[in-house]
BALOBA-1460 file (C-alpha; in Angstrom, 3 decimals):
// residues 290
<rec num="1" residu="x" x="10.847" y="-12.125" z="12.507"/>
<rec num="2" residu="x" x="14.105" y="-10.738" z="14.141"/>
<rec num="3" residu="x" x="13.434" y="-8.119" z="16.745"/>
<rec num="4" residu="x" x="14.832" y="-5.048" z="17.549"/>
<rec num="5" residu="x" x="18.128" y="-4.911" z="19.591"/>
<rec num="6" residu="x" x="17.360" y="-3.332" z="23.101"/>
<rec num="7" residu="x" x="15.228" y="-3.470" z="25.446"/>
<rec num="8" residu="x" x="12.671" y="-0.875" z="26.241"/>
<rec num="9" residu="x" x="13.186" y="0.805" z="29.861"/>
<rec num="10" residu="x" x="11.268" y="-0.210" z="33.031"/>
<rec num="11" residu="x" x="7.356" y="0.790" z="33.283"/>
<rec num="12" residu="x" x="8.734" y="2.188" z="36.851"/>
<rec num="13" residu="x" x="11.209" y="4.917" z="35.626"/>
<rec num="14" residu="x" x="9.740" y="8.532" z="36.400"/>
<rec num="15" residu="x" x="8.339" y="10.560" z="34.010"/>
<rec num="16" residu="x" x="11.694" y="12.687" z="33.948"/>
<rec num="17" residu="x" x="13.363" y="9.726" z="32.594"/>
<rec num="18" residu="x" x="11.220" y="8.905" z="29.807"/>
<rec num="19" residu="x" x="12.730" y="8.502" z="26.780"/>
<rec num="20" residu="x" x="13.305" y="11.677" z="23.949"/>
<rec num="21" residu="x" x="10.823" y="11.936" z="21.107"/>
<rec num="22" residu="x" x="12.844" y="12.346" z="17.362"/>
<rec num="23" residu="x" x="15.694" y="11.311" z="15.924"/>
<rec num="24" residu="x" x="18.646" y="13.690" z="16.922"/>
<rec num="25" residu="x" x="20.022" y="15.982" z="14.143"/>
<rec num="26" residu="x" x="23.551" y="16.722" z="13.124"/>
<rec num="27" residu="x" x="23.462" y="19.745" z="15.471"/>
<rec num="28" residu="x" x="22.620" y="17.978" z="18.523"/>
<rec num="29" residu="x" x="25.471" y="15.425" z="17.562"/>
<rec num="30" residu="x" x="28.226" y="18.094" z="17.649"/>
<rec num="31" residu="x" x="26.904" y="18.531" z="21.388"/>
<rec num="32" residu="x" x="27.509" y="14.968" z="21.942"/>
<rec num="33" residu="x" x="23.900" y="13.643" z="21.877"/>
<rec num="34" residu="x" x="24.518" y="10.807" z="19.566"/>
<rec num="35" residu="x" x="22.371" y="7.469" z="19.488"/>
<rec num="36" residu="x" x="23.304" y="4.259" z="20.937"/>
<rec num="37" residu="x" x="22.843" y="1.108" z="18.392"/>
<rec num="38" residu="x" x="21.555" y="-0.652" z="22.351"/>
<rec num="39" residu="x" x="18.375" y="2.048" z="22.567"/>
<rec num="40" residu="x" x="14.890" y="1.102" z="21.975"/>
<rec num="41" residu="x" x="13.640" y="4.391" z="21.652"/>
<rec num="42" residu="x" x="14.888" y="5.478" z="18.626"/>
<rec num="43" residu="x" x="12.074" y="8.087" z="18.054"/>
<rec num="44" residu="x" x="11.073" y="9.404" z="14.742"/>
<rec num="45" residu="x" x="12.973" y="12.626" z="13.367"/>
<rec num="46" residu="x" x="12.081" y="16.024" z="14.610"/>
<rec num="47" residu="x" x="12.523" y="18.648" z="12.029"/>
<rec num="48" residu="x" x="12.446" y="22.366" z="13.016"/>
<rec num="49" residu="x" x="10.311" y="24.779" z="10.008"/>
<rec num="50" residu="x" x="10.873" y="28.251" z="9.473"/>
<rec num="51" residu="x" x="7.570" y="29.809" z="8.696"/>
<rec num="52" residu="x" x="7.543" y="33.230" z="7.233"/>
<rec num="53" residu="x" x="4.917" y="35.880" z="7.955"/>
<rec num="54" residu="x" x="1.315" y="34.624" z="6.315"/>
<rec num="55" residu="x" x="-0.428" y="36.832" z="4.206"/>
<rec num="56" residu="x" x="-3.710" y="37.385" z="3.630"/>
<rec num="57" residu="x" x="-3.318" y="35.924" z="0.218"/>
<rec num="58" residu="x" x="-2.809" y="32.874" z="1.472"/>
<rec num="59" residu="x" x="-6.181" y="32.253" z="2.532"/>
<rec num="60" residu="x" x="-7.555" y="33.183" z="-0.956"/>
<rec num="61" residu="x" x="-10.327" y="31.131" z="-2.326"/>
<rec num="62" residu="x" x="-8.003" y="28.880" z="-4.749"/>
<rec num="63" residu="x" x="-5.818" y="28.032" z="-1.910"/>
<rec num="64" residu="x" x="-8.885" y="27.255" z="0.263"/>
<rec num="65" residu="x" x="-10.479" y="24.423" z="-2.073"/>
<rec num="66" residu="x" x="-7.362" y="23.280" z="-2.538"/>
<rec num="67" residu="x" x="-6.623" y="22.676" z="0.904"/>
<rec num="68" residu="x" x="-10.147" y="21.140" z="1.134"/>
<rec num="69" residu="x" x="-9.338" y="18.848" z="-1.704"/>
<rec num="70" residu="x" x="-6.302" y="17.541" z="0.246"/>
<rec num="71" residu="x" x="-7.919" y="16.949" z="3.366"/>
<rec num="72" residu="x" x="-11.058" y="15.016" z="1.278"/>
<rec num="73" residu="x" x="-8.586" y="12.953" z="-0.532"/>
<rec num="74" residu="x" x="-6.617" y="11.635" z="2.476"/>
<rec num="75" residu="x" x="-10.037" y="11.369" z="3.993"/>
<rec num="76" residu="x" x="-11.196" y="8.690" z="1.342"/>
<rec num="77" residu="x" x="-7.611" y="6.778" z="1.417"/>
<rec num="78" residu="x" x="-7.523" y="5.990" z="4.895"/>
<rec num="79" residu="x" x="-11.728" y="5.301" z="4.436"/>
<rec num="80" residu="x" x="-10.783" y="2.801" z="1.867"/>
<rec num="81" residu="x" x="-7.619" y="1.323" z="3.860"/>
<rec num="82" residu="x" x="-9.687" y="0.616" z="6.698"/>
<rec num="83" residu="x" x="-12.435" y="-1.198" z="4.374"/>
<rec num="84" residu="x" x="-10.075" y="-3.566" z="3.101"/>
<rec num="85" residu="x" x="-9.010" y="-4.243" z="6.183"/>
<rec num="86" residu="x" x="-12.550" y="-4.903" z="7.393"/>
<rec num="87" residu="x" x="-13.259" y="-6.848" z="4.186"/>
<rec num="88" residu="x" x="-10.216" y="-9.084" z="5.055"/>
<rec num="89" residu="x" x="-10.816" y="-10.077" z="8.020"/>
<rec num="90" residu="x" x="-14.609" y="-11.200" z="6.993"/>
<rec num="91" residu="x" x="-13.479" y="-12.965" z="4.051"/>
<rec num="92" residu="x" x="-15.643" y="-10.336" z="2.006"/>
<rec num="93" residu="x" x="-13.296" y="-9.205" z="-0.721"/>
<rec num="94" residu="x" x="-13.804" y="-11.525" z="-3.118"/>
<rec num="95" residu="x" x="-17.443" y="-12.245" z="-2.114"/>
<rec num="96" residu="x" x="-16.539" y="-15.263" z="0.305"/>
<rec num="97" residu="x" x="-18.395" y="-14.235" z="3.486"/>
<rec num="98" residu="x" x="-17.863" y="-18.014" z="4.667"/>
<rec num="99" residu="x" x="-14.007" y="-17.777" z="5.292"/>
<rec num="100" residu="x" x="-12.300" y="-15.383" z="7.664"/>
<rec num="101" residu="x" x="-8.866" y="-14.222" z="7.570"/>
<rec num="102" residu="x" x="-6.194" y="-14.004" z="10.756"/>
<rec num="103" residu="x" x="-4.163" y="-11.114" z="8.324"/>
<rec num="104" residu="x" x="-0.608" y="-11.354" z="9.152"/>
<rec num="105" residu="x" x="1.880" y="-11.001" z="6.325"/>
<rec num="106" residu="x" x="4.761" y="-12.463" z="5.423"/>
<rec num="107" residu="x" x="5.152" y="-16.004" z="6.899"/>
<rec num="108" residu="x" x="7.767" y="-17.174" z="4.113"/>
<rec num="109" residu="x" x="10.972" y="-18.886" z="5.099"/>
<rec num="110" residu="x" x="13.486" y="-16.418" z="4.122"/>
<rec num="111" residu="x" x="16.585" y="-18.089" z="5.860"/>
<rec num="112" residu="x" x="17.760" y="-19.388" z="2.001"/>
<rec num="113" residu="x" x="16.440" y="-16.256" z="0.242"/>
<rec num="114" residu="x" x="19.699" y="-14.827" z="-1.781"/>
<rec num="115" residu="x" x="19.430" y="-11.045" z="-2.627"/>
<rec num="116" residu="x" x="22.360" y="-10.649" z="-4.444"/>
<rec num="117" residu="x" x="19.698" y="-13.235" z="-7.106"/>
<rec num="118" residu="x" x="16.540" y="-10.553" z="-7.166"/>
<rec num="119" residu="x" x="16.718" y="-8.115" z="-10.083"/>
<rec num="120" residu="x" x="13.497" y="-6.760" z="-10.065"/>
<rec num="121" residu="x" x="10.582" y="-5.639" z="-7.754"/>
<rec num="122" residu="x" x="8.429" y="-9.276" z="-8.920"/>
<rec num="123" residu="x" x="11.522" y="-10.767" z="-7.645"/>
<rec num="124" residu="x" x="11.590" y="-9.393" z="-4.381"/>
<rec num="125" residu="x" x="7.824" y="-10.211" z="-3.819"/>
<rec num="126" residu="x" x="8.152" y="-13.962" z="-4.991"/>
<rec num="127" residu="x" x="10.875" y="-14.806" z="-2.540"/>
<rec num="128" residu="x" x="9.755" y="-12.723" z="0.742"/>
<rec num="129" residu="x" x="5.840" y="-13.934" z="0.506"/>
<rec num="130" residu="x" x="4.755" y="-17.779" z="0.459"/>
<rec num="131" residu="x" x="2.919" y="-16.843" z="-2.608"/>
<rec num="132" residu="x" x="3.878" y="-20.207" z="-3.773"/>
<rec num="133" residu="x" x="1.567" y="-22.257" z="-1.136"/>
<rec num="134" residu="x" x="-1.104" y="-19.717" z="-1.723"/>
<rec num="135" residu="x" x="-4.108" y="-21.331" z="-3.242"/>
<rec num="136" residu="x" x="-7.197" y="-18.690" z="-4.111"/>
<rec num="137" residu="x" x="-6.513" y="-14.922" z="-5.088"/>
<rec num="138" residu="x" x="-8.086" y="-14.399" z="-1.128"/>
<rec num="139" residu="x" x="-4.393" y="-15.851" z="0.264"/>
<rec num="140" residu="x" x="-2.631" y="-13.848" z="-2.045"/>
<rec num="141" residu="x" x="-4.130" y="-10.431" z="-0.076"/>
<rec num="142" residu="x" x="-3.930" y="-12.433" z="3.597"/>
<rec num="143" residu="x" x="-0.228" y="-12.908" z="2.930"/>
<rec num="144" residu="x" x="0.751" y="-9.822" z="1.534"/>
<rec num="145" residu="x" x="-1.312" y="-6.688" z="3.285"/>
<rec num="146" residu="x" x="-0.172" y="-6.484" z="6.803"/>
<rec num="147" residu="x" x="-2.293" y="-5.726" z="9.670"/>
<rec num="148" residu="x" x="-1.439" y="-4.208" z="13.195"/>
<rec num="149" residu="x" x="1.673" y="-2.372" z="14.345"/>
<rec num="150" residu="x" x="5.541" y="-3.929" z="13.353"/>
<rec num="151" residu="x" x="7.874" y="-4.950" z="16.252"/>
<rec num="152" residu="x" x="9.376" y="-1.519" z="15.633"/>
<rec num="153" residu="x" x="6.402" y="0.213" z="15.163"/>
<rec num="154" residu="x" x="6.133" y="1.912" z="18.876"/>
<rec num="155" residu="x" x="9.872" y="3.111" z="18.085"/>
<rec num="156" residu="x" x="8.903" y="4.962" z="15.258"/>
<rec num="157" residu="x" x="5.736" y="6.062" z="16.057"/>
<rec num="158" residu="x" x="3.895" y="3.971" z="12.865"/>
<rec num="159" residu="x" x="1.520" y="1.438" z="12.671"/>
<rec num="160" residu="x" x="0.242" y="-0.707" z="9.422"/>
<rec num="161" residu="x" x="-3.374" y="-0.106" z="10.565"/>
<rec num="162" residu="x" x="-2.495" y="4.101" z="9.464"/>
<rec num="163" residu="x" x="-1.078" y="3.906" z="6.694"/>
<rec num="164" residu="x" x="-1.702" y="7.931" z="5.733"/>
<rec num="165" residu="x" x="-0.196" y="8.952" z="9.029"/>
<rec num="166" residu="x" x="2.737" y="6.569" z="8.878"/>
<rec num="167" residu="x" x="3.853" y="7.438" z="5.897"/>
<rec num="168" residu="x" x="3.939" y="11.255" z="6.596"/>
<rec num="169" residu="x" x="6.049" y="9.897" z="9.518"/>
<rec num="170" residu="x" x="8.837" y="7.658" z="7.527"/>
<rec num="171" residu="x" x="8.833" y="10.857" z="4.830"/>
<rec num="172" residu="x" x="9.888" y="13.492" z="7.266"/>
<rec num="173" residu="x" x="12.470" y="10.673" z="8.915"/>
<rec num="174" residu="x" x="14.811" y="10.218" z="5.799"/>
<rec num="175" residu="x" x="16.960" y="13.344" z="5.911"/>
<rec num="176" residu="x" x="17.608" y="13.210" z="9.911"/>
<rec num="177" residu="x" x="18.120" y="9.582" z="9.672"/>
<rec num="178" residu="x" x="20.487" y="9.430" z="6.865"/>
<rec num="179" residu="x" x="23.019" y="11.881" z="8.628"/>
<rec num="180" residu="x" x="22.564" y="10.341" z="11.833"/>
<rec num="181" residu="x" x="23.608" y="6.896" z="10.487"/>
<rec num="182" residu="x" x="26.382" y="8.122" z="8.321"/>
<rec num="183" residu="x" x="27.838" y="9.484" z="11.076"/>
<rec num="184" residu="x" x="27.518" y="7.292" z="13.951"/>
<rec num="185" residu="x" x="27.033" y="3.989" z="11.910"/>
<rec num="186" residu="x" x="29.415" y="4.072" z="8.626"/>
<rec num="187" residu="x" x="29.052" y="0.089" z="8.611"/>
<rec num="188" residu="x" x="25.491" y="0.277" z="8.323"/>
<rec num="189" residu="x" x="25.299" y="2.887" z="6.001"/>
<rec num="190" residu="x" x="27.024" y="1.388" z="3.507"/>
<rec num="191" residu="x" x="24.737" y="-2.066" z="3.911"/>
<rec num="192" residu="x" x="22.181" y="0.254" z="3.593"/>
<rec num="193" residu="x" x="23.459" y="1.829" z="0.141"/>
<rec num="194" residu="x" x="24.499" y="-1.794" z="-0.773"/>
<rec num="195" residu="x" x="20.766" y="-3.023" z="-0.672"/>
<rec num="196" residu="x" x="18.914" y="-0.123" z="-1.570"/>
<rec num="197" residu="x" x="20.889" y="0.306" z="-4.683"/>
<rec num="198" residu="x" x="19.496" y="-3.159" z="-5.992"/>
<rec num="199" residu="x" x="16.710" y="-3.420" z="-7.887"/>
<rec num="200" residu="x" x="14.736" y="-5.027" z="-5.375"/>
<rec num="201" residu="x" x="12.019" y="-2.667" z="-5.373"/>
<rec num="202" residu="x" x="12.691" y="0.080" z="-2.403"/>
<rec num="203" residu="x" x="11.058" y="2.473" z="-3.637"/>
<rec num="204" residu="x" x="7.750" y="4.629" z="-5.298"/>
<rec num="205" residu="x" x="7.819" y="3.117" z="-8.986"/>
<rec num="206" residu="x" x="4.169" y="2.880" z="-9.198"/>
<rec num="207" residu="x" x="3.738" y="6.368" z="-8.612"/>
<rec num="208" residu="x" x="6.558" y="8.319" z="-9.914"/>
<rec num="209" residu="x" x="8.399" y="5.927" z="-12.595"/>
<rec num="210" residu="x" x="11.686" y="5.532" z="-11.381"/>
<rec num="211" residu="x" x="11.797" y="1.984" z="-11.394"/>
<rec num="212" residu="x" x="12.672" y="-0.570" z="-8.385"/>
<rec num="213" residu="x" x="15.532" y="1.684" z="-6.945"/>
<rec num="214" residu="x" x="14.809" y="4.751" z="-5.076"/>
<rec num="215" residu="x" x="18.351" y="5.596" z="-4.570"/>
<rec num="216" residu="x" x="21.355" y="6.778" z="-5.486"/>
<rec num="217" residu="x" x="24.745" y="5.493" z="-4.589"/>
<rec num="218" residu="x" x="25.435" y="8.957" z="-2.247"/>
<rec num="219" residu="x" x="21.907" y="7.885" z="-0.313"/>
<rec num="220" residu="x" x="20.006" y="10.331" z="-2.028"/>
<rec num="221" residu="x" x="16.673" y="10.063" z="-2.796"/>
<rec num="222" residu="x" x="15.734" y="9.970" z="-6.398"/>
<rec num="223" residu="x" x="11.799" y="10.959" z="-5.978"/>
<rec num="224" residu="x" x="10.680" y="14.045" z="-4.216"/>
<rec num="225" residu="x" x="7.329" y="12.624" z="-3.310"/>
<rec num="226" residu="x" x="6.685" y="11.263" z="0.272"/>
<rec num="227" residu="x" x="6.718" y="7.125" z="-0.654"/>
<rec num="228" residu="x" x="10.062" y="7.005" z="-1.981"/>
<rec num="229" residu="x" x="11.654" y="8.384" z="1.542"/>
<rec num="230" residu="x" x="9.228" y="6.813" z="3.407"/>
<rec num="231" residu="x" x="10.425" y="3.700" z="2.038"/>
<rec num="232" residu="x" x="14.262" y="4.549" z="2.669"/>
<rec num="233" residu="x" x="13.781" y="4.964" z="6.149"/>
<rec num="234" residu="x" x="12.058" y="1.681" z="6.772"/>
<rec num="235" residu="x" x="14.728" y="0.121" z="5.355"/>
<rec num="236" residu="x" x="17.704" y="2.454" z="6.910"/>
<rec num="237" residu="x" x="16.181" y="1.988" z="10.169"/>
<rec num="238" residu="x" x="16.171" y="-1.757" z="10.052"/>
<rec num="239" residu="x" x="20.073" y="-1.879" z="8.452"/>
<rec num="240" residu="x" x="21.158" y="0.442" z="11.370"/>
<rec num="241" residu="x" x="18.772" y="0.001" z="14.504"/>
<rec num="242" residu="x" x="18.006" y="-3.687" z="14.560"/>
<rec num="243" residu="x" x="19.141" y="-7.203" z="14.194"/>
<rec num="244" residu="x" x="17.316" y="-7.624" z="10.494"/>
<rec num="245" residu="x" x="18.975" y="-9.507" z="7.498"/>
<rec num="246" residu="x" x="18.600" y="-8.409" z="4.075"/>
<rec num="247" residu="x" x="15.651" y="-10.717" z="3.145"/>
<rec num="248" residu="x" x="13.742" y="-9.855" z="6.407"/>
<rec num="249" residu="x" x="14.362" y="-5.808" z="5.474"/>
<rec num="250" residu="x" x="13.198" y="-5.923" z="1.829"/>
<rec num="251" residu="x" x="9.924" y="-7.724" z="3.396"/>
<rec num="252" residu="x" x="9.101" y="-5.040" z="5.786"/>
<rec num="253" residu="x" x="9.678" y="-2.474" z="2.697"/>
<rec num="254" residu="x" x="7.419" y="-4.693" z="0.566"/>
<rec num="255" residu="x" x="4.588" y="-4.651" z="3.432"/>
<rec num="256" residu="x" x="4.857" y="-0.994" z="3.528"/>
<rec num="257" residu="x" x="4.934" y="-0.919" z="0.192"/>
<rec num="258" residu="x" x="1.664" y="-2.977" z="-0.459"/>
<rec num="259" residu="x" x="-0.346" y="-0.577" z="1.920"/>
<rec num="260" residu="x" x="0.936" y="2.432" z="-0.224"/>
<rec num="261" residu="x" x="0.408" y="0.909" z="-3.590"/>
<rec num="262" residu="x" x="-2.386" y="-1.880" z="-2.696"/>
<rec num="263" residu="x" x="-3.602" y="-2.164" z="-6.151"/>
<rec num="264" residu="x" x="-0.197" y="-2.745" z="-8.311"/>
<rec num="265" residu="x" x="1.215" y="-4.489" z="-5.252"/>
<rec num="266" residu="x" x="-1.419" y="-7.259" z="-4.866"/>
<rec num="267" residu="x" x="-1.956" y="-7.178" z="-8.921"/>
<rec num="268" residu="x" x="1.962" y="-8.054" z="-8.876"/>
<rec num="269" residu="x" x="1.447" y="-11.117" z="-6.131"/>
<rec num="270" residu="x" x="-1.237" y="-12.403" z="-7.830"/>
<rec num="271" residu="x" x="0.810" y="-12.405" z="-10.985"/>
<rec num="272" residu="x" x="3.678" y="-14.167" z="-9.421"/>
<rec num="273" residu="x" x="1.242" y="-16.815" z="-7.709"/>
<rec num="274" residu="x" x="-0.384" y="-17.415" z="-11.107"/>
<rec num="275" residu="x" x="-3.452" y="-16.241" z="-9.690"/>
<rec num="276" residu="x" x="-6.520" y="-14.157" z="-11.875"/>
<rec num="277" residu="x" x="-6.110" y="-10.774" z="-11.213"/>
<rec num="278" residu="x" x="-9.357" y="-9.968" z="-12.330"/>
<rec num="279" residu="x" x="-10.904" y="-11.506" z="-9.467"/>
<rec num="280" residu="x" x="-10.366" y="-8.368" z="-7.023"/>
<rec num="281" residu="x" x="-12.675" y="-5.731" z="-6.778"/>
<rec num="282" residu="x" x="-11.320" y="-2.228" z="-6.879"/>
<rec num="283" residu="x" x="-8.484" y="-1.206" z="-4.716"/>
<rec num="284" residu="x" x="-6.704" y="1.912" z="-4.356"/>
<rec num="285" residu="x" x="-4.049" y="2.483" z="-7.097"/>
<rec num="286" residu="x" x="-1.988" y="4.845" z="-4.132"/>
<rec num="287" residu="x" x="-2.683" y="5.824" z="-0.525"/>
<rec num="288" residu="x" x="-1.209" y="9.185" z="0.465"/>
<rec num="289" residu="x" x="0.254" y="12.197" z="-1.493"/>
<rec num="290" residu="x" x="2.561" y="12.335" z="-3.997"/>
């Protein structure tokens, strides 16, 4: 896996010289704080809200369960994430308590891996995962859910092992990120809009219908909800901020895009692989909001 282009600062700078938190705005570029493709610390985006004066009607009863509802439901996503973790690395899911698991995704040689060949999300999955050296539905999970934090991860502030939290993260990102790189990085952007624009699969089609591309050709997103974007930054990020080719950036987005979707992610693997699908106890059809 490529890493990221700079080099993080020395552990003996003071703590007046640590770096910014956030991704600047297109305010703070017109005063001159623009980023440097060199930095490390390219922090996630900070976004400013405008509350208005609350109400008393807005602790009403209805809003109140509803709130509770929200905060139960992310509750038993992350619960479940951090099961099939567990169950991974024991070699539990599929009732083999024998075998354990080192979990680390990917591992496919994707120096000969030709985008401008994948048309569809199946595609994408076939030639970024060794699915075809896989042999038991076990391998098929090992390879594709990712474990720990990315080489980037610190940078943006996400790690695989929270995948609720990261992916309010990437979400808020999109809109700060996309007018940062279109202005400082043209080049990139339009790599960017060149990949994303495939139907490779970056973006939420199992959980708004839009199909593999998440996109339009102006870098807008075409789903309102929070995995579409959250996608779109991953793979802005890696176009603009890091060394990445194509085939290494659509297999980050397809990691993050497993934890998000695990059940119609590893249901597609298996499918490529060849593998029984029925095999897998339940997984979650989508962590996080819509």
């Amino acid at each position: 896996m490529a890493k990221t282009q700079s080099k993080e600062k020395s552990s003996g700078s003071s703590d007046g010289e640590s770096t910014h938190q956030g991704h600047h705005t297109i305010e703070e570029h017109h005063e001159g704080k623009t980023h440097h493709m060199g930095s490390s610390h390219h922090e996630p985006a900070t976004h400013h809200t405008v509350t208005s004066p609350v109400t008393e009607s807005l602790f009403s009863s209805n809003v109140l369960i509803l709130l509770v509802l929200a905060v139960v439901g992310m509750i038993t996503n992350q619960y479940l994430i951090s099961s099939i973790s567990a169950d991974l690395g024991n070699g539990y899911l599929f009732g083999m308590s024998s075998q354990t698991f080192s979990v680390v995704a990917g591992g496919a040689d994707l120096s000969a891996v030709d985008v401008s060949s994948l048309k569809s999300t199946a595609h994408t999955v076939g030639a970024v995962f060794p699915l075809q050296t896989v042999q038991t539905s076990d391998d098929v999970l090992a390879v594709m859910f990712p474990s720990g934090t990315p080489d980037y991860g610190a940078a943006l502030g996400v790690s695989y092992d929270d995948p609720v939290g990261s992916l309010s993260t990437l979400a808020s990102m999109y809109n700060g990120l996309k007018a940062e790189v279109q202005k400082s990085n043209p080049a990139a952007w339009e790599r960017f809009i060149g990949l994303s624009t495939k139907p490779v699969g970056i973006s939420c089609e199992y959980c708004c219908g839009i199909g593999p591309v998440g996109v339009d050709k102006s870098g807008n997103s075409l789903c309102g909800c929070q995995h579409n974007p959250a996608l779109l930054t991953v793979a802005l990020y890696l176009t603009a901020y890091t060394d990445y080719t194509d085939a290494e950036i659509l297999l980050e987005a397809m990691k993050w895009k497993t934890l998000f979707f695990p059940k119609n992610m590893i249901e597609l693997g298996l499918s490529v692989a060849g593998k029984d699908a029925s095999q897998l106890k339940e997984l979650p059809g989508m962590v996080g909001g819509c």
